[in-house]
matplotlib code that plots the C-alpha trace (Angstrom):
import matplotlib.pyplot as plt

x = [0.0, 2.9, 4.1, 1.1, 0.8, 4.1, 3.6, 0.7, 2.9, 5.2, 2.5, 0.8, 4.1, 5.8, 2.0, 1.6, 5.7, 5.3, 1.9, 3.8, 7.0, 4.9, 3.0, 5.9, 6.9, 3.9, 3.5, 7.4, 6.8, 3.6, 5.7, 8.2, 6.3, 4.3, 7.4, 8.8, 5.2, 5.3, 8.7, 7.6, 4.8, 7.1, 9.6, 6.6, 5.5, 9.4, 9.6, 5.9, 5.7, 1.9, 0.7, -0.9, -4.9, -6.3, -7.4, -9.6, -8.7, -5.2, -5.1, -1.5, -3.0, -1.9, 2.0, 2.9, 3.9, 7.8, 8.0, 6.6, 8.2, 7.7, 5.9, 2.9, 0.3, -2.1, -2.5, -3.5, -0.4, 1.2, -1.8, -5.1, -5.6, -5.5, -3.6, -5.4, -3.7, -5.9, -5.4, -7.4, -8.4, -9.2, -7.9, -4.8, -2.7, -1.9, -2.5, -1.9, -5.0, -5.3, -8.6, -9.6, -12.3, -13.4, -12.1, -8.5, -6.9, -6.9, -4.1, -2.1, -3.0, -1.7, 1.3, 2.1, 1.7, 4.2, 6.7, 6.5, 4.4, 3.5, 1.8, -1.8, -4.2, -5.9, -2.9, 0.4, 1.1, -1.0, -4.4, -7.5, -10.3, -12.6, -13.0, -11.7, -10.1, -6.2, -4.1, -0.7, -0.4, 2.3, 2.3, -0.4]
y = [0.0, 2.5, 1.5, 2.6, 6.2, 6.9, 6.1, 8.3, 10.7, 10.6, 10.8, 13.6, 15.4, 14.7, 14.5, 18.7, 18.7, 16.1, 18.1, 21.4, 19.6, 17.9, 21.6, 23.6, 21.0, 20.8, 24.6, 24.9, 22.5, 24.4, 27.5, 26.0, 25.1, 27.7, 29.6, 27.3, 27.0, 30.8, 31.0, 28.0, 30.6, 33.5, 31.9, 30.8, 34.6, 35.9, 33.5, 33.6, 37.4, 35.8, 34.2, 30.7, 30.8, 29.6, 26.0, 24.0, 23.1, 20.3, 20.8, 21.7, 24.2, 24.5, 24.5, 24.4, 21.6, 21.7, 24.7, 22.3, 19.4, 17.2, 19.6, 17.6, 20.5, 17.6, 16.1, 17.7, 20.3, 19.5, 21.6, 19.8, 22.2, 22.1, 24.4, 26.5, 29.3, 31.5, 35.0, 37.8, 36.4, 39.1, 42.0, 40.8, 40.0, 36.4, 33.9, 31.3, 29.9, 27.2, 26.2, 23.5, 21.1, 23.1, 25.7, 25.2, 25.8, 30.0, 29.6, 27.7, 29.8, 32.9, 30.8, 30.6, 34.3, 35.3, 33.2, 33.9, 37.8, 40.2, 38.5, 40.3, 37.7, 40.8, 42.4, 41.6, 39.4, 35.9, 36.5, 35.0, 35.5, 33.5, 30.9, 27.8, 29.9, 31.6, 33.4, 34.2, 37.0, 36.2, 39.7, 42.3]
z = [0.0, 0.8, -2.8, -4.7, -2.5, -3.5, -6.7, -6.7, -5.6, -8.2, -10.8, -9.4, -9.3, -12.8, -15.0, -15.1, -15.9, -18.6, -20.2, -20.4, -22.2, -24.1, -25.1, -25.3, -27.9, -29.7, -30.1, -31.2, -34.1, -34.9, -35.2, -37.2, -39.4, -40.1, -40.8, -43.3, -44.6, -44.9, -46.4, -49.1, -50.1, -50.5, -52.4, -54.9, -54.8, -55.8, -58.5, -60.3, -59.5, -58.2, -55.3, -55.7, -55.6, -52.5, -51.3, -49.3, -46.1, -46.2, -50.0, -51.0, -53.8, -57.4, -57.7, -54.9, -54.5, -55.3, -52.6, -49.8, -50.6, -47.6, -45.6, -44.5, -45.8, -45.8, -42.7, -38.7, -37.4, -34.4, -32.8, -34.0, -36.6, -40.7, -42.9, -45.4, -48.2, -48.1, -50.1, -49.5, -46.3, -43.4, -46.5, -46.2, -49.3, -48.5, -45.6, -44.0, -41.8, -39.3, -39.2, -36.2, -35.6, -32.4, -30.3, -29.4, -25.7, -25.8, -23.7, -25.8, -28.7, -26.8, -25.8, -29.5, -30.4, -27.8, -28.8, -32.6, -32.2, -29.8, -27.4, -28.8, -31.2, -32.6, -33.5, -35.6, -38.1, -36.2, -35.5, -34.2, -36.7, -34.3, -32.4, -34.7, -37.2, -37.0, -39.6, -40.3, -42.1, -45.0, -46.8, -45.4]

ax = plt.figure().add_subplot(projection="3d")
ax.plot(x, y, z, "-o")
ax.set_aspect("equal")
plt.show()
């Protein structure tokens, strides 16, 4: 009996540790790659003089397919959500959007634009647009 209460213990201890690692790991990929994402789109934009036209939701849209390589456009992010190219969105140039299922953790999504923004998901360059819908603004 001694055993399983300290056991308990120990579990009760290192679970909230292990949750935030496994978070702050979670949100660092999704920042990655929505940088390299970002960058893919960009480099298509410098050498077409053009962005590509937008997509449904996980649908690597039309040539750009060499500029994300691997990237896996097509599946869940680290985060839950799906990627979307979406031009024009919320007046702005180009975009990239993370649309989810349902509402993500706000905390986590405020988590995110401090590390890569100012801290602010109405303002700067990633943005709540509502509840199950974020953007990264690519060129305002």
């Amino acid at each position: 009996m001694i055993i399983v209460v300290i056991l308990c213990d120990l579990a009760v201890v290192a679970l909230p540790s292990f949750y935030r690692a496994r978070t702050l790991s979670q949100d660092t990929k999704f920042i990655v790659d929505l940088r390299t994402a970002s960058g893919a789109f960009e480099m298509y934009s410098a050498e077409n003089n053009v962005y590509p036209p937008a997509a449904n939701p996980g649908v690597i849209p039309t040539g750009m397919g060499i500029y994300l390589g691997n990237f896996p456009w097509s599946e869940s992010n680290s985060i839950g959500g799906l990627w979307v190219w979406a031009p024009g969105y919320q007046n702005c140039t180009a975009a990239i959007q993370v649309t989810f299922p349902s509402a993500p953790d706000d905390l986590q999504m405020i988590d995110i634009d401090t590390r890569m923004d100012d801290g602010n998901l109405a303002t700067g360059a990633f943005r709540e647009a509502d509840s199950t819908d974020y953007y990264y603004i690519v060129e305002p």
